[in-house]
Structure formats: structure tokens, C-alpha cells
N, C-alpha and C positions, 0 to 999 in steps of 0.2 A: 656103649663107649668104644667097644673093639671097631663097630663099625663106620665110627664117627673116623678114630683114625685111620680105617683103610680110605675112608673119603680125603681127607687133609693129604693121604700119600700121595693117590691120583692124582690132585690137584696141583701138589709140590713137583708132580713129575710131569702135567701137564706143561706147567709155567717153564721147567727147564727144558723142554721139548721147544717150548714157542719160543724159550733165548735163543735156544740153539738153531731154531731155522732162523728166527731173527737176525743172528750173527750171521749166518749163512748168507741169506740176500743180500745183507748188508755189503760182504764181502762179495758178492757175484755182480751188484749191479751199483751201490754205492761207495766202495769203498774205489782210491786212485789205483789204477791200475795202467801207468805211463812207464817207461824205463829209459826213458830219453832226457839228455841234458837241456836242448835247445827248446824254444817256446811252444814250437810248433814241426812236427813229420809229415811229410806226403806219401800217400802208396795209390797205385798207377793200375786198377781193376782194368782189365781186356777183356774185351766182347768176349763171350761167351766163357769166362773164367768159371773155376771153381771151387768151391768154400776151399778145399787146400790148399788153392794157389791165394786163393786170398791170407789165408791161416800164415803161409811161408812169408807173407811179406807184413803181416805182423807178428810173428814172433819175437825177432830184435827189438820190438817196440813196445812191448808187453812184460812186466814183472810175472804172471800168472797166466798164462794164456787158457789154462784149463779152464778157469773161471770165466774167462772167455764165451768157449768152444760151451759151457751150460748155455748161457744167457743166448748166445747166439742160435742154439736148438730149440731153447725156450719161446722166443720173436720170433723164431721162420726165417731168420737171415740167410739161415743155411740153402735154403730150397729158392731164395729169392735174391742172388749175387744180383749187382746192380756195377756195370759199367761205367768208369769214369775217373777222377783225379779228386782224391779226398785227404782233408786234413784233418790230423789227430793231433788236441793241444795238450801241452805239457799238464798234467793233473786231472786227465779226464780218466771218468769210470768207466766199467762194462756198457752200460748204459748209454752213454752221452759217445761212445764210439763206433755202436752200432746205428743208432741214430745219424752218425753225420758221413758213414762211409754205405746208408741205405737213402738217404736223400737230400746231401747237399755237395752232389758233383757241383767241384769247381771249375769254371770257366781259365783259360790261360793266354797271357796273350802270343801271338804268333805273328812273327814278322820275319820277312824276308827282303833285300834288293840286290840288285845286280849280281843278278843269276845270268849266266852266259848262254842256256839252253834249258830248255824242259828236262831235262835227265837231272840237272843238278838242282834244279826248284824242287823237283821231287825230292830230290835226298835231303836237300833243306827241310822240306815240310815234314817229311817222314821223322827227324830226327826231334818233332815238336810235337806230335800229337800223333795217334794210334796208327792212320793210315800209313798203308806199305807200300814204299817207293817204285816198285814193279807195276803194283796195280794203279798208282799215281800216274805214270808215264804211259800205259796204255789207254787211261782215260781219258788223257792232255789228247792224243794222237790221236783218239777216234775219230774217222773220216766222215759219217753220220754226224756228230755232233758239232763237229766242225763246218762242216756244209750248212747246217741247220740256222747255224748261229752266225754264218758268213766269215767264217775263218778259211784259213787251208792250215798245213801243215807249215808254212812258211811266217805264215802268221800268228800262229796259236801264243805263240811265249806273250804277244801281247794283250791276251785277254788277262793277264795277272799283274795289275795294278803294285807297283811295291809299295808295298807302307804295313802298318801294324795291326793285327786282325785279335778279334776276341773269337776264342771256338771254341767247344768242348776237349777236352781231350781225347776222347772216346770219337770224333767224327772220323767218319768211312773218307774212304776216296772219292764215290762218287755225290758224297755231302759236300766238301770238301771243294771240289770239283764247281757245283752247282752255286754254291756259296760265291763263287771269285766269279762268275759270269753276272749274279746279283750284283757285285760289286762294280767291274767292267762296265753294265751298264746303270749304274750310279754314277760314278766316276764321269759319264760322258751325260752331261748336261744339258741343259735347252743351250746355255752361254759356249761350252768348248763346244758344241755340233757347228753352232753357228761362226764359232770363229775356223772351225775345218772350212766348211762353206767358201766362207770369204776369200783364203788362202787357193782355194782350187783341190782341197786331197781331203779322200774320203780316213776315215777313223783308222783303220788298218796304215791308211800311206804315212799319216802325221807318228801314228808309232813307228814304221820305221824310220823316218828321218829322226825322229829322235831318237835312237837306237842310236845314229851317228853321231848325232851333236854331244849324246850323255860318252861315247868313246872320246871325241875330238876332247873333250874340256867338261871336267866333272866341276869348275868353278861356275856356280849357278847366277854367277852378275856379268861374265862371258858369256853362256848359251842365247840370250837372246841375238847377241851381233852374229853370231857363228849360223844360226840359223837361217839368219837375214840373207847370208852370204849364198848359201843352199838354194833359198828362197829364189834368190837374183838368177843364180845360173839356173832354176828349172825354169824360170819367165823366158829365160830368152834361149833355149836348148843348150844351152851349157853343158859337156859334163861335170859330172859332182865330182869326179877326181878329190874322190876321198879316200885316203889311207888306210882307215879303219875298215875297208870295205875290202882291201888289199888284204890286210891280214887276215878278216875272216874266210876267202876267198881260200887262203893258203892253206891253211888250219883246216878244209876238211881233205886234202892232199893228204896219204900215206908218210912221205918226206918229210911233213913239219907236224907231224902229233910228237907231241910230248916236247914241242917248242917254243918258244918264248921271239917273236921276234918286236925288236926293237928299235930295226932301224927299216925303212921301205926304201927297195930298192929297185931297181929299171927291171928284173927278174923278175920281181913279183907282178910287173907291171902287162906282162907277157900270159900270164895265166888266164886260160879261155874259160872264166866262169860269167853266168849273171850278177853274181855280186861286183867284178870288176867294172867299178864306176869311172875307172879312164878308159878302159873300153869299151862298154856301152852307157849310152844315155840314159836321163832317167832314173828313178829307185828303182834300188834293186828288188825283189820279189819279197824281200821281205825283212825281219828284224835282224841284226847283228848281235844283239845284246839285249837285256832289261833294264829299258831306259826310269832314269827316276824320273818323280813326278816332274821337278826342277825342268830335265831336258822337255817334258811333254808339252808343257806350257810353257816353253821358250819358241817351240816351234807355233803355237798358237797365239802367241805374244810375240811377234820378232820384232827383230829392231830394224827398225825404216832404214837405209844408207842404201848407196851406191857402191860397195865394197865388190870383191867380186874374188877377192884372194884373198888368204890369211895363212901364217906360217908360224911355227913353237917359236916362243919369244927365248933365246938363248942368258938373256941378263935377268928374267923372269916366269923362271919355270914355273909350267903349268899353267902357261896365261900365252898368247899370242900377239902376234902381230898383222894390223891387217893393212890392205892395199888394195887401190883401186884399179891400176895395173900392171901392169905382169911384169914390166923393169923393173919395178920399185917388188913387186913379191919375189924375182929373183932372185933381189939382192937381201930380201928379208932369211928366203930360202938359206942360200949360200952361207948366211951367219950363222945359222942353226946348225948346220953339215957341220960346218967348221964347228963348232962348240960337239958333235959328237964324235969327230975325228979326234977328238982335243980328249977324251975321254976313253976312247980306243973300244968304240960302240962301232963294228963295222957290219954288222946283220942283224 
């Protein structure tokens, strides 16, 4: 009898042993362990992180985090940090949060345009996804990679295509990097090689002229006349006597950093670079700007005419006026002046 109930005791104290780790797992790996109002939190894992930096950026997000820090020594989390962009939804467990911050990095999308230079595409991109905008810019600039790929240094801004990219969060620079030349040469087709062709300019030359046409008039039902206009003056050695070519010219001048100019004037007209397209023939060596798609296939698309001049239309900013010769674009000119004289635009 004595020993029937030390049996029944054990027993009794086995079963509250098994509640009791019952309730335990329960609460380590099933119970909600969220402390967030919103449906859904993101945290941002960097290469080579570790379970603390991971632990620090769920804390605010965890009602128990100790319960955590078991389950996650329990899996091997700890010893197996996984880089990347994961989300945690509102009412998830121990369980269902190691799970989705050890294998389902999310993709984000990543877009950029009209970036004025490599240095500032960098900081754009750096400020989207892990890669660091120092080592961004000396990647863009490699003289090797650049040769390789038939770039120079004049040309490089135009391997990057603007529009909307899906990447990891977690991509390197030279991912990154490798990624936008894939794209580059996607972007340049059997159809746009062949309308480079027809035109007379190789891939490089038609980004920079669209470089110009996306400064001259970002209205993309304009860029194809505006092109046309380009077009016409390099058929017959015209120069391009383009403005926008003026101001970049000036801007890398000491005198005009940290300037904005707004109006072009007989001075700027003076300054001995290659980009000055009134005074040399020809594109200039290379892009002004990050042309959109818009200007790119404007200049592979242009529009047929005999035009040969165009001027800021003053009664419809942001749109022009063109002319087939140089009386008639004077007098188009001189409206414009007068409308920024009117306005007390004198540089």
C-alpha cells in the first residue's frame, strides 16, 4: 500500500514536471511574442552581424526577448546569423520569427533617376540597400572594368539605366555593380543597337546626347523634336550649341560649385572646356547627366523635320519653340530673354 503511493506520487510529479516544461515551450516557441502596434516590423541583418546586433534590433519588438535568446540557442540561430531584410508580423511566436529572419530575406525594390554624377548614384543607392557609397564610387570609376566593358570615365554614369530594380538588401557594391551592366546590356537590344546604327552613334554617343535632350526638356512628347534638331546639326557639322552643355562645363570650374545657374550667358560662352558645344563640334566626350529612359529613345526615335533651332517658349514654360532659321530662332530667343529680364533672372 505504502508503496503503491510512493508510485501515484512520482507519477503526480511526473505529470506536473511535463505541465510544467509544457507551459514552458509553450511560452518559448508558441506562445505571441510581438510588442508592436503595426501589422508588420522590418530589421536590416549586415553582413557579417552578430546575434547581439541582431538581439538590439529586436528588443523594441519583442514583449520577452529572453524567451527569445532560449529558442534561438536551442535552433543554432545564434552561431548562424543570416544577412538580409526580414519581417516580423504582428502576433508571431519564438518560433515563426526565427524562422522568417533565418530564411526568408526580403527582396526591396530600388530605384533611382536623374542622378547628376557617379558620386550621387552612389549615395542614392547606398541609402537603399547595404552597399557603402565610397566603395560604390570606386567601383563605378574602375579604369579596368571600365575599359573592359568599353566605358571610360566620361562615360561610366551611362551604364546605369534609371528605372526600378528588385535586389536584396544585403547586395555588396561589386553585386551591385555587376547587376546594372546585366542590366545595361539588356536594356540595349537587337531593336535600340539597330536604331544606334541607322542614326550613325555608337551606345555611349546616343547616352550622351540624351544626356542633353533629358536637360533641354524633361516633357517626354518634346524630346523626340529636340533630338531631331541635334540630329540635323551633327548631319551637316553644325555645332550643338547646347546650353546645358554650358552649364556643365562651368560647374566643374572652382567659381560656380555651390551654384545654380539659370540664365546662359556670352561668359559662359568663353570657357575652354570639351563640353563647350558652341565651341567645339560634335558631342562632347561624354554624359552631362542621367538621362531617362524617355530621353534615350527619343534620340533613337527622333522626329524627322528640318528644324535646326529651338528656344524656352516664354508663354509655355517648359516646352519650346522651334525654327528652321536663325531670324525666326532670334526672334524666338529674344522673347525668352525678355520674359527672364521680366522676372529679374540675370545669371
Amino acid at each position: 500500500m505504502y508503496f503503491k503511493k510512493i508510485l501515484w506520487a512520482i507519477a503526480l510529479l511526473g505529470l506536473i514536471v511535463a505541465g510544467l516544461f509544457s507551459y514552458y515551450i509553450y511560452g518559448v516557441m508558441l506562445d505571441k511574442n510581438t510588442a508592436f502596434n503595426n501589422e508588420e516590423a522590418f530589421i536590416y541583418v549586415q553582413t557579417n552581424a552578430t546575434y547581439e546586433d541582431v538581439r538590439e534590433q529586436l528588443k523594441p519588438l519583442l514583449r520577452d526577448i529572453e524567451t527569445f535568446d532560449a529558442l534561438a540557442k536551442q535552433k543554432k540561430y545564434i552561431e548562424n546569423i543570416k544577412a538580409g531584410r526580414f519581417v516580423i508580423k504582428k502576433g508571431m511566436n519564438n518560433n515563426d520569427i526565427i524562422n522568417s529572419i533565418r530564411s526568408n530575406n526580403l527582396p526591396i525594390k530600388l530605384a533611382f533617376n536623374n542622378q547628376p554624377n557617379l558620386k550621387a548614384l552612389a549615395g542614392r543607392v547606398s541609402m537603399q540597400i547595404e552597399a557603402d557609397s565610397l566603395k560604390l564610387v570606386e567601383l563605378m570609376n574602375d579604369e579596368a572594368f571600365l575599359a573592359e566593358n568599353s566605358f571610360n570615365k566620361a562615360t561610366a554614369l551611362g551604364m546605369y539605366i534609371p528605372n526600378s530594380y528588385e535586389f536584396f538588401w544585403n547586395t555588396s557594391s561589386i553585386e551591385f555593380r555587376e547587376r546594372m551592366l546585366k542590366e545595361f546590356n539588356r536594356f540595349w537590344n537587337d531593336s535600340r543597337i539597330a536604331k544606334a546604327k541607322a542614326i550613325g552613334l555608337t551606345k555611349n554617343q546616343v547616352m550622351t546626347l540624351a544626356s542633353i535632350v533629358h536637360e533641354e526638356s524633361k516633357q517626354a512628347s518634346e524630346q523626340p523634336r529636340i533630338a531631331g534638331v541635334y540630329l540635323n546639326r551633327l548631319r551637316i557639322g553644325m555645332p550643338l550649341q547646347a546650353d546645358p552643355t554650358l552649364k556643365f562645363a562651368a560647374y566643374q570650374l572652382p567659381q560656380y560649385q555651390n551654384t545654380v545657374i539659370k540664365r546662359v550667358l556670352n561668359i559662359h560662352k568663353d570657357i575652354d572646356s570639351p563640353y563647350n558645344t558652341y565651341m567645339y563640334a560634335g558631342l562632347p566626350p561624354g554624359l552631362i547627366t542621367m538621362p531617362d529612359i524617355s530621353a534615350i529613345d527619343a534620340v533613337l526615335n527622333p522626329e524627322t523635320h528640318t528644324f535646326l533651332y529651338f528656344a524656352a517658349d516664354a508663354k509655355k514654360l517648359g516646352y519650346h519653340k522651334f525654327a528652321k532659321t536663325l531670324s525666326e530662332h532670334n526672334a524666338n530667343a529674344r522673347e525668352y530673354q525678355r520674359y527672364l529680364s521680366s522676372q529679374g533672372i540675370n545669371k
